[in-house]
C-alpha positions in Angstrom: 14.4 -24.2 0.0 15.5 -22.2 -3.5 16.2 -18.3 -2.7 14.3 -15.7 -5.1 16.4 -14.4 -7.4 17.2 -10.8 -7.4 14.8 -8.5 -9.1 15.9 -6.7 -12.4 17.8 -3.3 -11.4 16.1 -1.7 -14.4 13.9 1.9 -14.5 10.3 0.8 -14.8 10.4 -2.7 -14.0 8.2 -1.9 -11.1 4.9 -0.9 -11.8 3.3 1.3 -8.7 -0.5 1.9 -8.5 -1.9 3.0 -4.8 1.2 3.5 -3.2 2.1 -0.1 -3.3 4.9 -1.7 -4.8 4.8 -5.2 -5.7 8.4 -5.8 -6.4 9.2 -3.9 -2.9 7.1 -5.6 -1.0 8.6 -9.1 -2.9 11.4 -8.1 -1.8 10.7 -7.4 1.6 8.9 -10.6 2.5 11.8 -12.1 0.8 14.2 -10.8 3.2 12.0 -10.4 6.3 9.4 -12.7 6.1 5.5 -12.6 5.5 4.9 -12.2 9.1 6.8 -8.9 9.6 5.9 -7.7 5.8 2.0 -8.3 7.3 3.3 -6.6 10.5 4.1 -3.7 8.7 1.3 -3.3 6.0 -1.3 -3.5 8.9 0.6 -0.4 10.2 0.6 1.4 7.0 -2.5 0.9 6.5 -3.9 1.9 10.3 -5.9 5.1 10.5 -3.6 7.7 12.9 -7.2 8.9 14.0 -9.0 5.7 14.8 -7.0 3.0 13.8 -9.5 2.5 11.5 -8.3 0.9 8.1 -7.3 3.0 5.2 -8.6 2.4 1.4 -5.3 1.8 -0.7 -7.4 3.2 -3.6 -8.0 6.4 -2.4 -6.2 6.9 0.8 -9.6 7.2 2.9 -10.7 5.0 6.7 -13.6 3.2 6.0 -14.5 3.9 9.7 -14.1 7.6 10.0 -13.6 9.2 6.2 -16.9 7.6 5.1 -18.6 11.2 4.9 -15.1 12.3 2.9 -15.6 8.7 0.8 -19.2 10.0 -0.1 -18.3 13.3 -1.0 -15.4 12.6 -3.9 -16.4 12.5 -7.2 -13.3 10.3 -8.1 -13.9 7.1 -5.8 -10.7 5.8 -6.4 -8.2 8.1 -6.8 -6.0 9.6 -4.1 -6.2 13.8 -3.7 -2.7 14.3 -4.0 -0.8 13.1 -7.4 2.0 10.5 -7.0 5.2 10.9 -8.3 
């Protein structure tokens, strides 16, 4: 099986929207593995309150933000600004 090449090491190659990184998470599987890259998405992604699933577009459980979910006027934008 042919290794992935490295990723270019240049500022703005990665493109992030909704706290994910595709080139991170390429990289990632390619040195872990898709099983322990799903592993830790599912954790990322777990509610702290009820284990629940978070939105990645706005940072909001589907089981127990649904009132908060309602309320924005922005559906898909998270409330704090990323950087």
């Amino acid at each position: 099986m042919e290794q992935c090449p490295s990723p270019p090491n240049r500022p703005g190659f990665a493109i992030v929207l909704y706290y994910l990184n595709m080139i991170d998470s390429l990289v990632f599987i390619r040195d872990h593995g898709i099983e322990a890259f799903l592993k830790k998405e599912e954790e990322k992604w777990r509610c702290p309150d009820c284990s629940g699933t978070i939105c990645c577009h706005n940072g909001i459980c589907f089981d127990c933000g649904i009132d908060r979910l309602k309320a924005k006027k922005e559906m898909y934008r998270w409330e704090d600004k990323q950087t």
